[in-house]
C-alpha positions as semicolon CSV with decimal commas, in nm:
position;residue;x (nm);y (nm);z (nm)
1;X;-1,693;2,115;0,660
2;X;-1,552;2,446;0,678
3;X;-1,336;2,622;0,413
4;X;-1,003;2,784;0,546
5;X;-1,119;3,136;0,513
6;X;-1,440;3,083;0,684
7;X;-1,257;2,889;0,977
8;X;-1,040;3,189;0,999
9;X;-1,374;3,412;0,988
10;X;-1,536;3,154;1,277
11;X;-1,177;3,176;1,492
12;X;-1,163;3,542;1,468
13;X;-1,546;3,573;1,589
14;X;-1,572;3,348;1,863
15;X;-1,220;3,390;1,979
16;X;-1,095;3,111;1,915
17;X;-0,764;2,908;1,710
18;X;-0,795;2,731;1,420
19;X;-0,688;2,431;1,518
20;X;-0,914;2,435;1,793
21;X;-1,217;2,528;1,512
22;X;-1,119;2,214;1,309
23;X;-1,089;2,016;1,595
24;X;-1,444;2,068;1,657
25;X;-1,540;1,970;1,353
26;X;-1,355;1,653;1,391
27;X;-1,541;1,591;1,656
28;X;-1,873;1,628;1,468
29;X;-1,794;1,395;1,240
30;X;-1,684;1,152;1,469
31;X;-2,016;1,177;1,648
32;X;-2,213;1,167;1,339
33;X;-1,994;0,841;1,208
34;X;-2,059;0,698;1,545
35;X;-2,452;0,710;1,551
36;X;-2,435;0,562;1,190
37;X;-2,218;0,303;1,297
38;X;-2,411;0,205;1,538
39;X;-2,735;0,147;1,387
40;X;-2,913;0,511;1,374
41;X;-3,082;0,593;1,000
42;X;-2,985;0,929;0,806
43;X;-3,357;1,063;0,944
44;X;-3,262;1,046;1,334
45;X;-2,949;1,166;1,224
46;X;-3,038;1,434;1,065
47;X;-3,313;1,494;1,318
48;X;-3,036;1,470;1,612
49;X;-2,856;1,716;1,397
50;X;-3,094;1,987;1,350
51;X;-3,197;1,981;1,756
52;X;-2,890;1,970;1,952
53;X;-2,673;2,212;1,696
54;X;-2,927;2,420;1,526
55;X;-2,867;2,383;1,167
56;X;-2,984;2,134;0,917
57;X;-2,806;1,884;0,663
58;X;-3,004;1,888;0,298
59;X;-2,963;1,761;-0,037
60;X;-2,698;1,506;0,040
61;X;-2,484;1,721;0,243
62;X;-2,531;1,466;0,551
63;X;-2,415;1,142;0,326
64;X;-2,150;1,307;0,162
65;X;-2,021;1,403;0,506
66;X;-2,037;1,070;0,634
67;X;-1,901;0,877;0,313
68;X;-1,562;1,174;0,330
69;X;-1,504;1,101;0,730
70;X;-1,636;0,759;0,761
71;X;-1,326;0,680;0,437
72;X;-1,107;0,891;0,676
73;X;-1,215;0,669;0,993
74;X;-1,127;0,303;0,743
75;X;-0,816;0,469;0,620
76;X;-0,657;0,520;0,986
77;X;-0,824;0,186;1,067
78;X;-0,572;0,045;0,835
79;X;-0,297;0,273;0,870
């Protein structure tokens, strides 16, 4: 979700590691892939999204997110 440099730029801001930056994102995702798996549609999503974190996910950003982690989620499934 966020590029290296950026993360760096996020870390350095908010005082906080990198690792600890892309764990939060991890944990994003695995909310997100957890509301889809369990029934809620892209809209409620989205809307869930845009209310409890401020920001929204257009033109495909939210499916493309959730096609990448939700392949990530299968692959460890299997692993």
């Amino acid at each position: 979700m966020v590029s290296g440099s950026t993360q760096r730029e996020v870390a350095d801001n908010y005082g906080k590691s990198r690792s600890r930056i892309s764990q939060i994102e991890k944990d994003f995702k695995d909310e997100i892939a957890g509301k889809f798996l369990d029934g809620q549609d892209l809209e409620e999503i989205r809307s869930w999204i845009e209310k409890k974190h401020g920001f929204e996910l257009k033109n495909g950003r939210l499916e493309n997110l959730l096609s990448k982690h939700l392949l990530v989620i299968f692959r460890n499934m299997n692993a």
